[in-house]
C-alpha positions in Angstrom: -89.7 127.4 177.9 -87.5 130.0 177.2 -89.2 132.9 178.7 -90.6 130.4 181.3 -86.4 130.2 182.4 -85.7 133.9 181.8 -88.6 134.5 184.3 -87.5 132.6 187.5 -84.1 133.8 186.9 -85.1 137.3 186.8 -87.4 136.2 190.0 -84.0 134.4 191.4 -82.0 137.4 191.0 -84.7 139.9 192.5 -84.8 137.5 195.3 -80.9 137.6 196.1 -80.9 141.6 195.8 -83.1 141.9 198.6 -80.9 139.1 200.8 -79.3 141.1 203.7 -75.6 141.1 204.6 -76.0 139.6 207.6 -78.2 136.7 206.1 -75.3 136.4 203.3 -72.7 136.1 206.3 -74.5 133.8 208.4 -75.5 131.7 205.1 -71.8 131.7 204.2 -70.3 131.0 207.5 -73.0 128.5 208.3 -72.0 126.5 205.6 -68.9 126.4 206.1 -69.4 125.0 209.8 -72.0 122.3 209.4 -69.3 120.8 206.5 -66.5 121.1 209.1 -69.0 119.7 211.6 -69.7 116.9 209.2 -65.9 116.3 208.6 -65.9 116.0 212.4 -63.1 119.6 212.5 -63.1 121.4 215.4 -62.6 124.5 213.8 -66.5 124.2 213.1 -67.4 125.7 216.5 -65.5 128.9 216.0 -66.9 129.6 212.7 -70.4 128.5 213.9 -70.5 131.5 216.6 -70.2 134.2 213.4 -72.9 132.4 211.7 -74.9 132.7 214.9 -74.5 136.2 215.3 -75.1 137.3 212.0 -78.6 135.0 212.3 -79.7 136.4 215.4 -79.8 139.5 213.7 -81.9 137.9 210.6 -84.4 136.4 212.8 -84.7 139.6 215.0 -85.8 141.1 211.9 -87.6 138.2 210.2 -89.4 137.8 213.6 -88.8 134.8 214.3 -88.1 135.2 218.2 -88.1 131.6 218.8 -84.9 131.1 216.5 -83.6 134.3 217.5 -83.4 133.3 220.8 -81.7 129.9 220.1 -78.9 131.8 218.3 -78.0 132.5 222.0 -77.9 128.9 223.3 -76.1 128.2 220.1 -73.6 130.7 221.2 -73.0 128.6 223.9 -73.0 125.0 222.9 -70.4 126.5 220.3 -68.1 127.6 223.2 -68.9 124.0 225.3 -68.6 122.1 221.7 -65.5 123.4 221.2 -64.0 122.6 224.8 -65.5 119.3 224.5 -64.6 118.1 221.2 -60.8 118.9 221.5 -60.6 118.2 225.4 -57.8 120.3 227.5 -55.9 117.5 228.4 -54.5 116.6 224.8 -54.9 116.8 221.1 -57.1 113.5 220.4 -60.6 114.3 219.5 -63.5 112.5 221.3 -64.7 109.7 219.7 -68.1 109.7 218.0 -71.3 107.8 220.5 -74.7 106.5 219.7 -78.0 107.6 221.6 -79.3 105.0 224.2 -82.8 104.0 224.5 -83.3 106.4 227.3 -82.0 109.5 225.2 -84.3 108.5 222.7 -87.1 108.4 225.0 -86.1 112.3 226.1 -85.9 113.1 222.3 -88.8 111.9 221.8 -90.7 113.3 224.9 -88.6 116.5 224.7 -89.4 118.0 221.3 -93.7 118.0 221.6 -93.0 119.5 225.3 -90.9 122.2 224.4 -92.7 122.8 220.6 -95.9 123.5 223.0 -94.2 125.8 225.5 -92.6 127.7 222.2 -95.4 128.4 220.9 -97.7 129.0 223.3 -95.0 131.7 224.5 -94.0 133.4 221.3 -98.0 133.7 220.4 -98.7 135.5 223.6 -95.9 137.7 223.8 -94.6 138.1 220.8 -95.5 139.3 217.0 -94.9 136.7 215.0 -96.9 134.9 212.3 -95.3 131.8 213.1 -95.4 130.6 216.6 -95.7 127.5 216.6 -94.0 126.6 213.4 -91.0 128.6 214.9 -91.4 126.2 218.1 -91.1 123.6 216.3 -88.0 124.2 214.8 -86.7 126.1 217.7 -87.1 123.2 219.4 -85.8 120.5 217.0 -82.9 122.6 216.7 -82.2 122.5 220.5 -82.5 118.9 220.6 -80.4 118.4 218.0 -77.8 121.0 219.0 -77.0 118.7 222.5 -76.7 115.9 220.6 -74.3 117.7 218.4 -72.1 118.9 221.2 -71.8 115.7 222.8 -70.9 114.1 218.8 -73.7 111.5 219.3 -74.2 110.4 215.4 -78.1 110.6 215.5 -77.7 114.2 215.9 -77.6 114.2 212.2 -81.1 112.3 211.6 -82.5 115.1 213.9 -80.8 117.7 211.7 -82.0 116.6 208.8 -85.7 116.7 209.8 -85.7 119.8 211.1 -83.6 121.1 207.8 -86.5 120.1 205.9 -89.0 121.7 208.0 -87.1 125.1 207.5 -87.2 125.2 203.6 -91.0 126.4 203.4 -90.6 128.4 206.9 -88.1 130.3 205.1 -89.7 130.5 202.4 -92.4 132.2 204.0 -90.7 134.8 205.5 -88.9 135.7 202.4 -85.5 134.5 203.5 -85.0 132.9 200.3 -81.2 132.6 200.6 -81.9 130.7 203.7 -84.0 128.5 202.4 -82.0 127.2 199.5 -79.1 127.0 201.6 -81.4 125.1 204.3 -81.8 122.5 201.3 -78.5 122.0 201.0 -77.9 121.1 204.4 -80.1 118.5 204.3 -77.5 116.9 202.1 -74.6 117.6 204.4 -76.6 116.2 206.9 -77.2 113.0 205.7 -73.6 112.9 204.3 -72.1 114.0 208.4 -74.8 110.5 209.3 -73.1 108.2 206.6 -69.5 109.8 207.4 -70.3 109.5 211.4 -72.0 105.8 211.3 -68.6 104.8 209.1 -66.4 106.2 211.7 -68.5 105.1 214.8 -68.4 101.4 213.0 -64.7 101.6 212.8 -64.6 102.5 216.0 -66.4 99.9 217.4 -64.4 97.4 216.1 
């Protein structure tokens, strides 16, 4: 049992030396946004956009175009999420919504369509191992992104799928770092949902 521990910490630390910088950064910076994001803080947004950058450059090398590619529309939703979340006009925050049938129904229909186009896409013009996988989550991601930006409180059930989907992507591509951190946002996740519904409840009320 002993050397069985020694082992995978010697594997653990082997691991972490070969973790870039920018996958440190983004890891980093990423947590600390999706906790802000869960404690509904604005000051998520900005912190999100370093954590983007810094994982653009990641998957650029990982090749994973597909999530390279939404670190650029996360760019952006982090510039709208900010506007919209702390509107112009004042200092009170937006309250928190719930999806409608109808947004459901484009959730639903959305994420096969654009998982298909992904993939099909990043397997004919692209390198990567992973095209469809990467569509997948690529397109979970951006699903669960506009929900995010518009603080609908299902966002976080969407987040927490695809979360759990990344663990063994990452793991595959030797972005270890990423994966374990991935983990743990699958637990911020689902404590953002219960924190959300609470406040949506109040709200409500």
């Amino acid at each position: 049992m002993v050397i069985l521990q020694s082992t995978f910490s010697q594997f653990l630390i082997s691991q972490f030396e070969h973790t870039t910088w920018a996958e440190w950064l983004g890891v980093i910076t990423g947590f600390i946004c999706i906790y802000l994001a869960a404690r509904e803080k604005v000051m998520s947004w900005p912190i999100s956009i370093i954590s983007v950058v810094a994982y653009a450059w990641v998957f650029f090398q990982a090749r994973m175009y597909g999530d390279m590619s939404l670190q650029f529309y996360f760019l952006f939703t982090a510039v709208y999420g900010w506007y919209y979340w702390k509107k112009k006009d004042g200092n009170k925050e937006e309250p928190i919504a719930s999806i409608t049938k109808k947004q459901w129904l484009m959730v639903i229909v959305s994420i096969p369509v654009l998982t298909v186009l992904l993939g099909f896409f990043l397997k004919t013009f692209t390198d990567t191992d992973v095209p469809f996988a990467d569509g997948f989550c690529t397109a979970m991601s951006f699903v669960a992104q506009v929900l995010l930006t518009r603080k609908i409180l299902q966002n976080w059930i969407i987040w927490i799928i695809v979360d759990l989907c990344y663990v063994p992507l990452y793991i595959y591509k030797h972005l270890n770092l990423s994966a374990i951190f991935y983990a743990f946002l699958v637990i911020i996740a689902l404590k953002g949902y219960l924190d959300w519904r609470r406040t949506y409840r109040e709200q409500t009320h």
